[in-house]
N, CA, C and O atoms as a MOPAC input file, in Angstrom:
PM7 MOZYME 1SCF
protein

 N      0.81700 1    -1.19400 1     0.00000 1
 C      0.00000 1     0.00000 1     0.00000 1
 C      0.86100 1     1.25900 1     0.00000 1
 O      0.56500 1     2.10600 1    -0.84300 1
 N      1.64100 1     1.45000 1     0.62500 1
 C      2.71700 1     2.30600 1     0.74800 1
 C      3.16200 1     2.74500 1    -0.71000 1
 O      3.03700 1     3.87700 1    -1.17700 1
 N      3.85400 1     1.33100 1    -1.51800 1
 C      3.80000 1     2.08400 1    -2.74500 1
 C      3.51300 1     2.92400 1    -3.56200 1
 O      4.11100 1     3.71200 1    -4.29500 1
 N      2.32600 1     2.59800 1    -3.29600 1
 C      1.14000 1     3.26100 1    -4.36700 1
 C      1.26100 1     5.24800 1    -4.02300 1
 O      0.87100 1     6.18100 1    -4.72600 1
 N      1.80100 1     5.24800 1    -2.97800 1
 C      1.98100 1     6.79900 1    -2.72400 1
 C      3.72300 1     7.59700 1    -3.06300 1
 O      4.03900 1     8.78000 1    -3.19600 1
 N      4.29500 1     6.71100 1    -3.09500 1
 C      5.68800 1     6.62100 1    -3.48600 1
 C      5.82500 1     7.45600 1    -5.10200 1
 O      4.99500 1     6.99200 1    -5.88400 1
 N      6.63200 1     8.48700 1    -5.67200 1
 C      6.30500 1     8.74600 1    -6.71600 1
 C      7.26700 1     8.26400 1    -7.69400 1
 O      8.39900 1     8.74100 1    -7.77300 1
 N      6.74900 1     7.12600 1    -8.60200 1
 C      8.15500 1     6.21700 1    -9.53100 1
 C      7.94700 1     6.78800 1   -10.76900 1
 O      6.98600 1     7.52700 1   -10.98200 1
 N      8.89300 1     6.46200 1   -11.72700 1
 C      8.90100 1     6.70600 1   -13.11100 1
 C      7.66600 1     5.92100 1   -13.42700 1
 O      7.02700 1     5.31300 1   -12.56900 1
 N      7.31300 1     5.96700 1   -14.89900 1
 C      6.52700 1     4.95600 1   -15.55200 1
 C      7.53200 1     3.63200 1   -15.57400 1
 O      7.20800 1     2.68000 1   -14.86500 1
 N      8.23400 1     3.58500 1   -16.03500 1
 C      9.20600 1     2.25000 1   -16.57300 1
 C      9.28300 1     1.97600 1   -15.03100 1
 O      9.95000 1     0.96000 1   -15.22600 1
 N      9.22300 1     1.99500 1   -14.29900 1
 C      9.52000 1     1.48500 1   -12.87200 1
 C      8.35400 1     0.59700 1   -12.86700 1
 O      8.80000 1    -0.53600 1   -12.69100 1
 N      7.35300 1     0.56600 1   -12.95100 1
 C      6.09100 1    -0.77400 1   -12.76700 1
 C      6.31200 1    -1.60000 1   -13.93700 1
 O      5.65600 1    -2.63300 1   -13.80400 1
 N      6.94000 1    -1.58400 1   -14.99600 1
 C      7.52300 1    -2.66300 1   -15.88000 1
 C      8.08600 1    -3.73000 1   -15.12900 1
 O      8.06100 1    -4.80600 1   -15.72700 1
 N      8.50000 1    -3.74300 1   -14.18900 1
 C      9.31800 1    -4.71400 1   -13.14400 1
 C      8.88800 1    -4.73700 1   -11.91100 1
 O      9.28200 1    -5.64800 1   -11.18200 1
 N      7.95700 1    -3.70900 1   -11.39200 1
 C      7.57600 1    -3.73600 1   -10.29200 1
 C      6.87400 1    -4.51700 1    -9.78900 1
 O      7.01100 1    -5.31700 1    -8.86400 1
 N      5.56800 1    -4.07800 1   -10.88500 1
 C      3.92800 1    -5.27500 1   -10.39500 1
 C      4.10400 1    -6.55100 1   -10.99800 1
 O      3.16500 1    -7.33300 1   -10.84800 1
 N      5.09700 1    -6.94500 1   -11.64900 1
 C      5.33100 1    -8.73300 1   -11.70500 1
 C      5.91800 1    -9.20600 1   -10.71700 1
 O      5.93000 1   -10.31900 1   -10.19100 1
 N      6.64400 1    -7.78600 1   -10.41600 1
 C      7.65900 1    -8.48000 1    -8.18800 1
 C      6.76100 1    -8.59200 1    -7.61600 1
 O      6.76500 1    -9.55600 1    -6.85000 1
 N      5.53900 1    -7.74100 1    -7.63600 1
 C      4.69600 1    -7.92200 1    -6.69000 1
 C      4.04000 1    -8.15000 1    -6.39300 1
 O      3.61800 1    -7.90000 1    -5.26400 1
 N      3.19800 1    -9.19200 1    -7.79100 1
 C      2.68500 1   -10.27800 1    -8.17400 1
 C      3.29100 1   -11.74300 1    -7.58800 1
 O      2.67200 1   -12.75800 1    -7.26800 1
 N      4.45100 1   -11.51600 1    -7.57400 1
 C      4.99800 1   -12.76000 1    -6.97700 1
 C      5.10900 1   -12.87800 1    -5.82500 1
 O      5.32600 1   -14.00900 1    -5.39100 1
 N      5.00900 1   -11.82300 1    -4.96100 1
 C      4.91600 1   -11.80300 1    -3.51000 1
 C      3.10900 1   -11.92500 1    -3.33500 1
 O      2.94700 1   -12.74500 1    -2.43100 1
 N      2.31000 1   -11.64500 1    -3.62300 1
 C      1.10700 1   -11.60700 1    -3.75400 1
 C      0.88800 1   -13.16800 1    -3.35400 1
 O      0.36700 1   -13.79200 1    -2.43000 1
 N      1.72300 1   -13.51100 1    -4.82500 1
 C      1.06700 1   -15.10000 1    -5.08900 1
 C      1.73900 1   -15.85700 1    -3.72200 1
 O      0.86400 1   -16.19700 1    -2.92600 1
 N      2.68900 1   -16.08100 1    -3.43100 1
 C      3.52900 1   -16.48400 1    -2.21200 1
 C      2.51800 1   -16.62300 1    -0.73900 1
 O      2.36500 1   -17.65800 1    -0.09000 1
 N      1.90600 1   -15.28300 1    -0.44500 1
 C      0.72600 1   -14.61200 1     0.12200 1
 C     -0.17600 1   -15.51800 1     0.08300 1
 O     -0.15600 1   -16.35400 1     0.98600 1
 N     -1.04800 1   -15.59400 1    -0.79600 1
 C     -2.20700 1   -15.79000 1    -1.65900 1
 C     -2.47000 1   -17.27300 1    -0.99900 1
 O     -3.50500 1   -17.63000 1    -0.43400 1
 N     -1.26500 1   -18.05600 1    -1.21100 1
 C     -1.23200 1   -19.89000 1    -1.21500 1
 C     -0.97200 1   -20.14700 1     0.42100 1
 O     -1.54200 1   -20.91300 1     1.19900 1
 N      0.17300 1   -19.14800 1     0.63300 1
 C      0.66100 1   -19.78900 1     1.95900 1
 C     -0.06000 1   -19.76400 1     2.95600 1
 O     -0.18900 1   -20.65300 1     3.79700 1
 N     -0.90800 1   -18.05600 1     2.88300 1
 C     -1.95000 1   -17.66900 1     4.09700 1
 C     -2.93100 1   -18.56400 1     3.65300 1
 O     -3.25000 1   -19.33200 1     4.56100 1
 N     -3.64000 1   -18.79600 1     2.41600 1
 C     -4.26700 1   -19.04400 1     2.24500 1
 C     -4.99300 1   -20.74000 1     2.68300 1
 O     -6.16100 1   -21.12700 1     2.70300 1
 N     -3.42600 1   -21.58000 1     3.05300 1
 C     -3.78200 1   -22.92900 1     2.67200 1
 C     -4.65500 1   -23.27900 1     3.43000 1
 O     -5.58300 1   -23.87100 1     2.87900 1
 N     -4.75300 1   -23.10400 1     4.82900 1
 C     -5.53500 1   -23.27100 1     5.62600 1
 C     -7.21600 1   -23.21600 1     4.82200 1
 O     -7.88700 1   -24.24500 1     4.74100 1
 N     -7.57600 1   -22.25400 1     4.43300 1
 C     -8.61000 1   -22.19100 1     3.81600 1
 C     -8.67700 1   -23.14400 1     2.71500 1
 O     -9.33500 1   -24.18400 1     2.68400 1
 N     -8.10600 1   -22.78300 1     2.04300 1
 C     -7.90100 1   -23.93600 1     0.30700 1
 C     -8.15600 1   -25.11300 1     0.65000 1
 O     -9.01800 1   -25.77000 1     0.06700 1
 N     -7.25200 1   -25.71000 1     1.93900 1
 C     -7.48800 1   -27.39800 1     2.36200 1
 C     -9.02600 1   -27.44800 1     2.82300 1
 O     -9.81200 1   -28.25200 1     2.32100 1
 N     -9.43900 1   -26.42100 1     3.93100 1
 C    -11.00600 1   -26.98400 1     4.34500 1
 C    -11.98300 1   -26.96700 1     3.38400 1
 O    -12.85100 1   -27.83500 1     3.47500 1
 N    -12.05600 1   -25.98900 1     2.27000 1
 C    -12.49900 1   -25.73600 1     1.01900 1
 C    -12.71800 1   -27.10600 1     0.50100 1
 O    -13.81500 1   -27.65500 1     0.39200 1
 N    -11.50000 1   -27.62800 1     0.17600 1
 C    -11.57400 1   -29.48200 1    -0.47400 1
 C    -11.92200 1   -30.12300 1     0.07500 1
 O    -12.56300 1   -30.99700 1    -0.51100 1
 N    -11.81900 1   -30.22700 1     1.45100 1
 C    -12.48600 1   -31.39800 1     1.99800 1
 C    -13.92600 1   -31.52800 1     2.06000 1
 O    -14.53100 1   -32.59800 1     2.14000 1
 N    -14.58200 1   -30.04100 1     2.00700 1
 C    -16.05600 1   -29.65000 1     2.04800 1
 C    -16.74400 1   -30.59700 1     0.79400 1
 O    -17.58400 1   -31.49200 1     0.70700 1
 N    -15.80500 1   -29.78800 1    -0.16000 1
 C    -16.28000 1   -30.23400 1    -2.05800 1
 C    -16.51600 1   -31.61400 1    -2.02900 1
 O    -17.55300 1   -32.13100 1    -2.44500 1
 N    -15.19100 1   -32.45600 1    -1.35100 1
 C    -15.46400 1   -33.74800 1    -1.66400 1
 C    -16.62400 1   -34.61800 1    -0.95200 1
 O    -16.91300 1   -35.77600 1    -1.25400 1
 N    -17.42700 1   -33.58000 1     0.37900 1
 C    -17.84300 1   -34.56300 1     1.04400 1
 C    -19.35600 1   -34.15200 1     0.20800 1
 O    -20.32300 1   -34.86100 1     0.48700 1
 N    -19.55700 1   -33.00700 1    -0.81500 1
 C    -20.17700 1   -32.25400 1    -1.44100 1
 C    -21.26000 1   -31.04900 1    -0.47700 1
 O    -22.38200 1   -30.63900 1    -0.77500 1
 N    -20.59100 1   -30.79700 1     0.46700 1
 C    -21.05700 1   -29.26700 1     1.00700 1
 C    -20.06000 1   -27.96300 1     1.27800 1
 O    -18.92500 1   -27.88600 1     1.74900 1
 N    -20.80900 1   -27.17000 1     0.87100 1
 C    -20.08300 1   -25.79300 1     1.32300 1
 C    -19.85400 1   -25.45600 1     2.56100 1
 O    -20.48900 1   -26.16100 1     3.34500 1
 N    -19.09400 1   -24.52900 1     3.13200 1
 C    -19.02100 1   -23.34400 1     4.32000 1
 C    -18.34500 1   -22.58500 1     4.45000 1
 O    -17.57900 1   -22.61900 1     3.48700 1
 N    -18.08100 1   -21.78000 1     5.13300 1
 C    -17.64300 1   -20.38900 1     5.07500 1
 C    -16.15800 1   -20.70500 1     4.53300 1
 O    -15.84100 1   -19.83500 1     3.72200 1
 N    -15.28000 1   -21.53900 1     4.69300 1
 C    -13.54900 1   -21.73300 1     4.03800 1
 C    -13.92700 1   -21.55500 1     2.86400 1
 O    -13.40800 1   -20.61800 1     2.25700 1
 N    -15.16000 1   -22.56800 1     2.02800 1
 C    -15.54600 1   -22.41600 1     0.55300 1
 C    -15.29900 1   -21.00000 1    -0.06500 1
 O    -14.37600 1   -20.57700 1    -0.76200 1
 N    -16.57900 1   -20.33000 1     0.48600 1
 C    -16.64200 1   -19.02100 1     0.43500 1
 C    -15.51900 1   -18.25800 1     0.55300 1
 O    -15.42800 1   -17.31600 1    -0.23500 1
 N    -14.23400 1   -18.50800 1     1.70400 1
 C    -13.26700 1   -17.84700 1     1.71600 1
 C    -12.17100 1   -17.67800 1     0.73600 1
 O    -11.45800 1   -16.72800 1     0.41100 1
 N    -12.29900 1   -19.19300 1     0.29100 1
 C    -11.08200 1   -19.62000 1    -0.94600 1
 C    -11.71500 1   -19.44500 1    -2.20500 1
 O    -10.82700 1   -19.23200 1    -3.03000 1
 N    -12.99100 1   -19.43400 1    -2.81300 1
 C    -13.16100 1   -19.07000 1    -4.00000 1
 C    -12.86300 1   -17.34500 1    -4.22800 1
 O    -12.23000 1   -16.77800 1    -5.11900 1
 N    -13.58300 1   -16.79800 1    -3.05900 1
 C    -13.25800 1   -15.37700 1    -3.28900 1
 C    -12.47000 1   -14.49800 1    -3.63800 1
 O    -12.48400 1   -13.67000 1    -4.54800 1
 N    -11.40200 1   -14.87100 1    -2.41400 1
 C     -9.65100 1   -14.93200 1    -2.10800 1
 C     -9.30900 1   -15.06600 1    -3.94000 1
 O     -8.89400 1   -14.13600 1    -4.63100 1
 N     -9.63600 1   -16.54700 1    -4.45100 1
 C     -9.14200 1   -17.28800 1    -5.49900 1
 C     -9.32700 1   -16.07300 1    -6.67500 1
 O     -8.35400 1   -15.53900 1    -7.20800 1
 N    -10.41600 1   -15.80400 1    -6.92000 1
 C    -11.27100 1   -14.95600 1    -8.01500 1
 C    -10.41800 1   -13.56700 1    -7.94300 1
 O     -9.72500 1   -13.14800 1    -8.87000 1
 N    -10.64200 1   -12.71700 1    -6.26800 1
 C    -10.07200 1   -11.72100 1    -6.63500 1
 C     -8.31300 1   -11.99500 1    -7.16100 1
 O     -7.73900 1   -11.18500 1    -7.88800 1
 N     -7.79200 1   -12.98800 1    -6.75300 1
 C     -6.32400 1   -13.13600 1    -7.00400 1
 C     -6.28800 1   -13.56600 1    -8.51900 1
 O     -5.16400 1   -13.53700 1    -9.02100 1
 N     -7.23300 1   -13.92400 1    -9.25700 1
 C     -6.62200 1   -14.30900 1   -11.02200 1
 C     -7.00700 1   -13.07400 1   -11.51400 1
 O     -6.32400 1   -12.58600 1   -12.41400 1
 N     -8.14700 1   -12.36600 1   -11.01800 1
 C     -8.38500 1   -11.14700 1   -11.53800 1
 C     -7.18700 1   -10.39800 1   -11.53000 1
 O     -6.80100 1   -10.04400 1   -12.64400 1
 N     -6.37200 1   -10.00400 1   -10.37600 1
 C     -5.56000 1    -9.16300 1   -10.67300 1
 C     -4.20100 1    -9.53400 1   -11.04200 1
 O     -3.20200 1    -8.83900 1   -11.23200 1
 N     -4.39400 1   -10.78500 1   -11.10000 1
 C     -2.88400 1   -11.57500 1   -11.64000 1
 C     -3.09800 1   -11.45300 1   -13.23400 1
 O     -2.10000 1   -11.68000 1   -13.91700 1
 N     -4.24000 1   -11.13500 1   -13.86500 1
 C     -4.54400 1   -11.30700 1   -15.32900 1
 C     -4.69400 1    -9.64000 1   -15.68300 1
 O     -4.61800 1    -9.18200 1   -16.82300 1
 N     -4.94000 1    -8.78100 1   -14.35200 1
 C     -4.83400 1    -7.61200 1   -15.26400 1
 C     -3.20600 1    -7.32000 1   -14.88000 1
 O     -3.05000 1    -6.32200 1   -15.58300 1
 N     -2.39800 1    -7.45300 1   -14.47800 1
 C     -0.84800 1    -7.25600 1   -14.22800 1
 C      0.03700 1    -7.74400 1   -15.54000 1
 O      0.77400 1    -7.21200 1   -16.37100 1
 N     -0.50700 1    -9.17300 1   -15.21600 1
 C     -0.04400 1    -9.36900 1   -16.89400 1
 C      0.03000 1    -9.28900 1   -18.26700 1
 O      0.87000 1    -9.51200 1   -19.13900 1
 N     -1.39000 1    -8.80700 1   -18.17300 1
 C     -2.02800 1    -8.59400 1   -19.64200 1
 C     -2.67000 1    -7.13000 1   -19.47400 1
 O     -3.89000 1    -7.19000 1   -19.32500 1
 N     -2.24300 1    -6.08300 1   -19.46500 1
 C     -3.11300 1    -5.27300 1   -19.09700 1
 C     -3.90400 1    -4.88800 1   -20.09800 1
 O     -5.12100 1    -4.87400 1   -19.91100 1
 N     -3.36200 1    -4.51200 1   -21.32400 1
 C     -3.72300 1    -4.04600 1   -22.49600 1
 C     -5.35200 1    -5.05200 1   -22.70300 1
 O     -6.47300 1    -4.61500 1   -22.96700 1
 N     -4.93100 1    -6.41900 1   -22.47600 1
 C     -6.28100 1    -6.89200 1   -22.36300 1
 C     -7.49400 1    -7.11100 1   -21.58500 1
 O     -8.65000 1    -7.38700 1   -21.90700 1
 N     -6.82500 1    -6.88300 1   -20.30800 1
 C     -7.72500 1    -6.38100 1   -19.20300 1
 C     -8.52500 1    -4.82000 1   -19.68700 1
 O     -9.70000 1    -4.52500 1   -19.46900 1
 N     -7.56700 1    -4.04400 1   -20.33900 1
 C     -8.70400 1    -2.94200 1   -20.90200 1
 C     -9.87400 1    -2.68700 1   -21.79000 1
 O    -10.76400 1    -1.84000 1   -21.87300 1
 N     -9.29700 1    -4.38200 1   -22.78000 1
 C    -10.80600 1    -4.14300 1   -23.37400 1
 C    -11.59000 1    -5.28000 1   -23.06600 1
 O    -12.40800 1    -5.75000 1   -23.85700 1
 N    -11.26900 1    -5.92300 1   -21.47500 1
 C    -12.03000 1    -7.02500 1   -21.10900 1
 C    -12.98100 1    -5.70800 1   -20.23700 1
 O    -14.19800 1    -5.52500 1   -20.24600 1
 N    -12.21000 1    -5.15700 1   -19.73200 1
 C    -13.38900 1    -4.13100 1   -18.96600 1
 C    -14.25200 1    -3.12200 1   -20.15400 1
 O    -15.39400 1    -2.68600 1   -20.00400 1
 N    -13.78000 1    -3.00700 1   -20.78200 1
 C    -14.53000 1    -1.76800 1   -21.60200 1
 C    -15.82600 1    -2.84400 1   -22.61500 1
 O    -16.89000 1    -2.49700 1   -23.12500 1
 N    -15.28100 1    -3.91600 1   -22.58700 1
 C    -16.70900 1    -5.05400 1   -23.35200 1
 C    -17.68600 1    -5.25400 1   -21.94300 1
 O    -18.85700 1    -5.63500 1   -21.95700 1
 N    -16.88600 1    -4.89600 1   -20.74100 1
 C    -17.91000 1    -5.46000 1   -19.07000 1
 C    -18.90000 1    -4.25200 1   -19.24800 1
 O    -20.08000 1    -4.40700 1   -19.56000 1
 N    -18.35100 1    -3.12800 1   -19.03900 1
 C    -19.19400 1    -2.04800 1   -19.40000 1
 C    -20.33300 1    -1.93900 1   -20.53900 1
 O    -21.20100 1    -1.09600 1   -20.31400 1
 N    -20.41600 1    -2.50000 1   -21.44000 1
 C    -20.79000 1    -1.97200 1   -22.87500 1
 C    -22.10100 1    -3.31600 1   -22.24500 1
 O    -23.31100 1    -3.08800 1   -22.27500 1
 N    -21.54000 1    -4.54600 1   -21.76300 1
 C    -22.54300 1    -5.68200 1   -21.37900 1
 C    -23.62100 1    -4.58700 1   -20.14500 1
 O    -24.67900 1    -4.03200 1   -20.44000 1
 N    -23.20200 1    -4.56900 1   -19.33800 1
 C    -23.49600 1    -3.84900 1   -18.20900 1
 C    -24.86400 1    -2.63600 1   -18.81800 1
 O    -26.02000 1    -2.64600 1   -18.39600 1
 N    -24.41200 1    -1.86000 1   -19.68300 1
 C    -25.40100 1    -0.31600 1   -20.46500 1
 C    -26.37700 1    -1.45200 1   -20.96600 1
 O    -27.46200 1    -1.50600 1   -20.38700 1
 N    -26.13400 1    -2.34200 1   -21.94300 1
 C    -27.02400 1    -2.80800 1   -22.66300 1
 C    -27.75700 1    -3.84600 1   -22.02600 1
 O    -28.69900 1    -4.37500 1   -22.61700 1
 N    -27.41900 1    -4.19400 1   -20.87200 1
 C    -28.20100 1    -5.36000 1   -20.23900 1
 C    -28.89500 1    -4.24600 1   -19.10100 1
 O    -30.08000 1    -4.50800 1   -18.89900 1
 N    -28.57400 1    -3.50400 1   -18.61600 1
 C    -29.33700 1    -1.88000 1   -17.84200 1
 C    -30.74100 1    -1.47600 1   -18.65300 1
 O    -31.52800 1    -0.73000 1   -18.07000 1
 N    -30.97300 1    -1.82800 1   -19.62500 1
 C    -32.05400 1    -1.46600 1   -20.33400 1
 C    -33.30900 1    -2.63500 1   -20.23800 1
 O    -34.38200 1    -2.54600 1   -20.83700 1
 N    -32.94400 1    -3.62000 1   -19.43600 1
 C    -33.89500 1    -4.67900 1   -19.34500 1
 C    -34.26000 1    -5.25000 1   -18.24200 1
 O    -34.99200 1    -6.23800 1   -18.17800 1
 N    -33.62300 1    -4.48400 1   -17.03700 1
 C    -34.64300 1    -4.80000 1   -15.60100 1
 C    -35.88600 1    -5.10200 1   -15.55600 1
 O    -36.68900 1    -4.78800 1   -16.43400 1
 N    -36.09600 1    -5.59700 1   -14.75800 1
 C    -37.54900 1    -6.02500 1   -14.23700 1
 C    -37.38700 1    -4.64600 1   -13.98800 1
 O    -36.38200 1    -3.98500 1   -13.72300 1
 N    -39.13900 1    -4.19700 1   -14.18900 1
 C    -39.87200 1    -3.13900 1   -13.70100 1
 C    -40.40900 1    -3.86900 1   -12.06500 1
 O    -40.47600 1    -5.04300 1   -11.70200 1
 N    -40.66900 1    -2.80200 1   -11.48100 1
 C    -40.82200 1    -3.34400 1    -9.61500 1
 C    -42.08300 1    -3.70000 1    -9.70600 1
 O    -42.65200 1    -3.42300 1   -10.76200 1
 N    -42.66600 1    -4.23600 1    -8.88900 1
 C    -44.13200 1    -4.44700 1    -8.23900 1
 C    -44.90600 1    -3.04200 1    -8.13800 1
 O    -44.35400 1    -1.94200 1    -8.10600 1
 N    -46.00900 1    -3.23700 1    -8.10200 1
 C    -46.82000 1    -2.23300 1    -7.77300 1
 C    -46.40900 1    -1.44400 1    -6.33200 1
 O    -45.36700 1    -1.65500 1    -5.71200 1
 N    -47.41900 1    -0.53200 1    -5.95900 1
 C    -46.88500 1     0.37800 1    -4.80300 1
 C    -47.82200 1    -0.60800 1    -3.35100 1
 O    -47.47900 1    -0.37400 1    -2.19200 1
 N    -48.72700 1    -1.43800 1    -3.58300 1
 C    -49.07000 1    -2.49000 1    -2.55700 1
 C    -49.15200 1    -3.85800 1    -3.25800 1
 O    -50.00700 1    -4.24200 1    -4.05600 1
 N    -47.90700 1    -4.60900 1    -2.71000 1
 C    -48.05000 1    -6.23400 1    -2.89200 1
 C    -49.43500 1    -6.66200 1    -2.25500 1
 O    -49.84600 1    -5.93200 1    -1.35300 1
 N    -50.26800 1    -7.84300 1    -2.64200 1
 C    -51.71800 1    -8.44900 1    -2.36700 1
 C    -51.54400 1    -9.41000 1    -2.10700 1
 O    -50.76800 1    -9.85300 1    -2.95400 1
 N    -51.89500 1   -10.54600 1    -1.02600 1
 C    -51.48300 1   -11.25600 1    -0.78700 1
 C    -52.67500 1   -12.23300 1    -0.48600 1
 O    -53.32500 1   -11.39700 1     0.14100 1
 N    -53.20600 1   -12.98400 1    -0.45800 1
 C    -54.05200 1   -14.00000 1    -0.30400 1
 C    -55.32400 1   -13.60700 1     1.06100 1
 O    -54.84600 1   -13.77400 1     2.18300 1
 N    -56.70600 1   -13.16100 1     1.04600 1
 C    -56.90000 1   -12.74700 1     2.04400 1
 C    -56.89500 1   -11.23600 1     2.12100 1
 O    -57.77100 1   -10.72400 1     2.81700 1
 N    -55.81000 1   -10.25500 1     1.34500 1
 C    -55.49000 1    -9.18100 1     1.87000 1
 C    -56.64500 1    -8.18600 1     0.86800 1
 O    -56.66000 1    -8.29300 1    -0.35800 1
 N    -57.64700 1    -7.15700 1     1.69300 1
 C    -57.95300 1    -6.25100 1     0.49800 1
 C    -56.75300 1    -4.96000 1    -0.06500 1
 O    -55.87600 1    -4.42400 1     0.61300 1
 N    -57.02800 1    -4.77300 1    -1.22600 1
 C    -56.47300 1    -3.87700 1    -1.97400 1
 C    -56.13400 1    -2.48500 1    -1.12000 1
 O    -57.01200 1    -1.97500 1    -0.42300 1
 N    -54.97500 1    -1.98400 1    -1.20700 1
 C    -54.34000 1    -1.25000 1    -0.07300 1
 C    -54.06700 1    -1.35400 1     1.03100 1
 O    -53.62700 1    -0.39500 1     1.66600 1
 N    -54.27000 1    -2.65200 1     1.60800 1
 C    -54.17200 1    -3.14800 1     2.83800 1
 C    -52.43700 1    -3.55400 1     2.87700 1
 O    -52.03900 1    -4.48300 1     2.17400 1
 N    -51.56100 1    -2.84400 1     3.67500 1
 C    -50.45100 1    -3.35100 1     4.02100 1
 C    -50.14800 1    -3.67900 1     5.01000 1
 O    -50.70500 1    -3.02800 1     5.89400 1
 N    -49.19100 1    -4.75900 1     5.51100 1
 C    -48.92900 1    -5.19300 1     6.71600 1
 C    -47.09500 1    -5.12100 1     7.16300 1
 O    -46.37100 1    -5.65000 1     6.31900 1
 N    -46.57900 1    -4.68200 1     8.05400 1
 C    -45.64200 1    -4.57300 1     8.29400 1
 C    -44.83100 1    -5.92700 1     8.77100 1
 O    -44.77000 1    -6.58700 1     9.80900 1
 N    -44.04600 1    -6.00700 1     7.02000 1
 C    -43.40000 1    -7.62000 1     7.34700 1
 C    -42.10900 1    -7.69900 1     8.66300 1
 O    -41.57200 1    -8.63800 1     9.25100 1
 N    -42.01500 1    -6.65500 1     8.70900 1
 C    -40.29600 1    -6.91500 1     9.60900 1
 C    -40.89400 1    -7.15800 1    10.90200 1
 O    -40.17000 1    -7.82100 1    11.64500 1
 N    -42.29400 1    -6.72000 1    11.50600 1
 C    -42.91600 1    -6.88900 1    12.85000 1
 C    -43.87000 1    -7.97200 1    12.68200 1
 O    -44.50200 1    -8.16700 1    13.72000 1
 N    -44.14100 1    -8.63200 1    11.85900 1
 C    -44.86200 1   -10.03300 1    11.09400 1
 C    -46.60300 1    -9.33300 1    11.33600 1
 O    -47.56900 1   -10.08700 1    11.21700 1
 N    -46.78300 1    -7.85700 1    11.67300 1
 C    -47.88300 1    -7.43300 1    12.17700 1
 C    -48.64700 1    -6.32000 1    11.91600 1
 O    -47.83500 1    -5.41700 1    11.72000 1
 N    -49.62200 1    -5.94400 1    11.81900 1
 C    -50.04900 1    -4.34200 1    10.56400 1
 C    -49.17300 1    -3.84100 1    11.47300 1
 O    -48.57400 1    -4.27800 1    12.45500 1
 N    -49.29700 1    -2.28000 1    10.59100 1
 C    -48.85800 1    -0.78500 1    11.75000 1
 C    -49.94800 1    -0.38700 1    12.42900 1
 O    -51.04300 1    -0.13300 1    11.92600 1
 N    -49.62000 1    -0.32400 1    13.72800 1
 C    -50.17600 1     0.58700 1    14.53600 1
 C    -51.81400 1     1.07100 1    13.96900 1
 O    -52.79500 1     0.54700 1    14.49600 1
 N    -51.94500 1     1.89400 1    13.08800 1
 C    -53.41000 1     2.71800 1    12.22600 1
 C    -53.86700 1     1.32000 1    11.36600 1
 O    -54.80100 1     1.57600 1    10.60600 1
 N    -53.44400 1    -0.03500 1    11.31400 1
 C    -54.60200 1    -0.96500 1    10.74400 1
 C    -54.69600 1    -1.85900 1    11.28100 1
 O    -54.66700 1    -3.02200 1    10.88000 1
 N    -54.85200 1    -1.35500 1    12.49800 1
 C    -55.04400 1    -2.84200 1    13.50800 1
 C    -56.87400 1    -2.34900 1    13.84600 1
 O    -57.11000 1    -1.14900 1    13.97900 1
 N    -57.80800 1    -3.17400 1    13.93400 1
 C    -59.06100 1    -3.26400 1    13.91100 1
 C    -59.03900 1    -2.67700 1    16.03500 1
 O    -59.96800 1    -1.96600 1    16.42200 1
 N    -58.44500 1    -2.90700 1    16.57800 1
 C    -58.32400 1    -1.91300 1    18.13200 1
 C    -58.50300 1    -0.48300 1    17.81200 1
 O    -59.19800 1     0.44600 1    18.22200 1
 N    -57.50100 1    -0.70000 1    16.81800 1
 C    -57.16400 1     0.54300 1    16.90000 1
 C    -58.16700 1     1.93800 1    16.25900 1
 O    -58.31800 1     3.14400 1    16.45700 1
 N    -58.64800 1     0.92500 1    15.45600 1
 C    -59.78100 1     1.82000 1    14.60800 1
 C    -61.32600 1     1.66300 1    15.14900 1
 O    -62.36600 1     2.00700 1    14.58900 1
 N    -61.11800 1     0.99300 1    16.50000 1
 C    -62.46100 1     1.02400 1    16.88500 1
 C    -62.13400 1     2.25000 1    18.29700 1
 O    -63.03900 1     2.79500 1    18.92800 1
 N    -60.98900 1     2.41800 1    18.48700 1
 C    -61.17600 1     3.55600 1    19.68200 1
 C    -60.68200 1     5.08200 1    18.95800 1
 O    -60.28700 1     6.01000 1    19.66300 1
 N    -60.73700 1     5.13800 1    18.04900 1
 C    -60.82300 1     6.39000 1    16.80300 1
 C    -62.15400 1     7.32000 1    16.84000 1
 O    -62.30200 1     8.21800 1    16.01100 1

């Protein structure tokens, strides 16, 4: 991290971020094994848990940036095709639900407050009889 504030030539990361790619990777396996091993043993018994989760993640962000270090030129137009997917697939969301979901039982405008499993307060039938 430090680096990154350090002020180098350009030609200085020609040699730099493959050094430090290799310390990365060193990183990556050694801290990592612990995770990587419980990861396999999960797969083989065929369930996940949190090591899974730890080592694919770990895994993903580490080829990602091991592939833009190396290749950058192609990492630029792997991102600039992510983008162009991204605009043109942005144009085809689901539109949302209406402004009251209906639910079996429920009349029309009738909402119930899911996080308290219970109406609010103003549609509880108490409440509208001492009104």
């Amino acid at each position: 991290m430090v680096l990154m504030y350090i002020p180098l030539p350009v030609d200085t990361m020609n040699w730099l971020m493959p050094a430090l790619l290799v310390v990365a990777t060193v990183v990556q396996f050694w801290a990592g094994r612990p995770f990587y091993r419980a990861a396999l043993a999960a797969a083989r018994r065929g369930a996940t848990n949190m090591n899974t989760l730890i080592a694919l993640g770990t895994a993903v962000a580490y080829g990602y940036s091991a592939f833009v270090t190396l290749w950058p030129a192609a990492a630029e137009r792997w991102a600039a095709a992510a983008r162009l997917l991204r605009d043109v697939a942005g144009h085809r969301r689901p539109r949302p639900a209406g402004p009251v979901a209906r639910g079996p039982g429920q009349a029309a405008g009738h909402r119930r407050d899911h996080r308290a499993g219970r109406a609010p307060a103003g549609d509880h039938p108490r409440a509208a009889r001492q009104r």
